[in-house]
C-alpha positions in Angstrom: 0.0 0.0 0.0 2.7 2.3 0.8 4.3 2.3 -3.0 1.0 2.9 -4.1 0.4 6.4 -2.3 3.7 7.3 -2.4 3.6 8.0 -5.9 -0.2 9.3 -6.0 1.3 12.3 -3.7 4.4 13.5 -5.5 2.7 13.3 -8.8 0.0 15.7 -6.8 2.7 19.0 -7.0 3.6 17.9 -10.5 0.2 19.0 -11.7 0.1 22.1 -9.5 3.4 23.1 -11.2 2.7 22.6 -14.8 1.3 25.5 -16.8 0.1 28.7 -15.4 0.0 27.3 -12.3 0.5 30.4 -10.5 -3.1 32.2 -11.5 -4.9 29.0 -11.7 -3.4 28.8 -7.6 -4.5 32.3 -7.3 -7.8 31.5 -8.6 -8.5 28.1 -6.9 -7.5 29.9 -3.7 -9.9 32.9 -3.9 -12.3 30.1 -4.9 -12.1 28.0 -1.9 -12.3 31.5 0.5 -15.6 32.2 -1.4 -17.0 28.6 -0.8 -15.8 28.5 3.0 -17.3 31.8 3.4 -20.8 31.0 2.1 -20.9 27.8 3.9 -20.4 30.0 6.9 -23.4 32.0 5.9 -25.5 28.9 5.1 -24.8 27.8 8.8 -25.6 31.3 10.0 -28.7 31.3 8.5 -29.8 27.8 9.5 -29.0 28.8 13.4 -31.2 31.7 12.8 -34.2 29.8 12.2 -33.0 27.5 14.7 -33.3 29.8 17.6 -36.8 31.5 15.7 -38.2 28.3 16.1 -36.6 27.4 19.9 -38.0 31.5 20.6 -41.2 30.3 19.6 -41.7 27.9 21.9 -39.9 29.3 24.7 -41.4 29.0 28.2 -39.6 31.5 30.6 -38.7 34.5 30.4 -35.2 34.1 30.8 -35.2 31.8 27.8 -36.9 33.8 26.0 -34.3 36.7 26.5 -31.6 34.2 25.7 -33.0 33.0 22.9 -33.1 36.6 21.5 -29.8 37.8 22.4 -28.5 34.6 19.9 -30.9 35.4 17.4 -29.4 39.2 17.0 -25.7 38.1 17.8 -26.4 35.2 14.5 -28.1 38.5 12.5 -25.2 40.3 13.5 -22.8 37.9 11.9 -25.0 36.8 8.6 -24.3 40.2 7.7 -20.9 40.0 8.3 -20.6 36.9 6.1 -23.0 38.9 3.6 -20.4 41.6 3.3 -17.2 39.4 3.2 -19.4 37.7 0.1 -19.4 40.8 -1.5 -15.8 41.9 -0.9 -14.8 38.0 -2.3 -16.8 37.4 -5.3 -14.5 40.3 -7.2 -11.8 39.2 -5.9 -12.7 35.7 -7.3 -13.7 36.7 -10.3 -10.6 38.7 -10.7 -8.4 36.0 -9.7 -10.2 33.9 -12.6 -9.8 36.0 -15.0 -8.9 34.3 -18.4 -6.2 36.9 -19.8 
């Protein structure tokens, strides 16, 4: 087994080398940052209708309270991840750039 992945993992920097491998890098990077970054948004969003739905149904008032500081802490950071999106994508699309 050992030959076998040896191999598979120096012929991995070989690819990364040939061509213009320096923009397509660039590009696969800024790529990656964009994909990372919505996940992060998707995940915001889903705790947000998490708590919603646990605000809902709270039953004390302390709960409640809790429930509500999360909910604009999460808004808080969608928007964050809403305005990284928007500072990325250009720089994606930039990066990708066919010259």
């Amino acid at each position: 087994n050992k030959p076998a992945s040896k191999p598979a993992t120096t012929g991995a920097p070989k690819i990364v080398k040939d061509g213009a491998g320096g923009s397509d890098k660039t590009c696969v990077a800024a790529g990656k940052k964009l994909d990372r970054e919505q996940a992060s948004l998707d995940k915001a969003h889903s705790e947000v209708a998490r708590y919603d739905k646990l605000q809902q149904g709270c039953s004390t008032k302390s709960a409640c309270a809790r429930y509500m500081s999360a909910i604009e802490s999460l808004e808080k950071r969608v928007a964050r991840h809403e305005r990284r999106i928007e500072k990325f994508t250009p720089a994606r699309d930039k990066a990708c750039k066919k010259s």
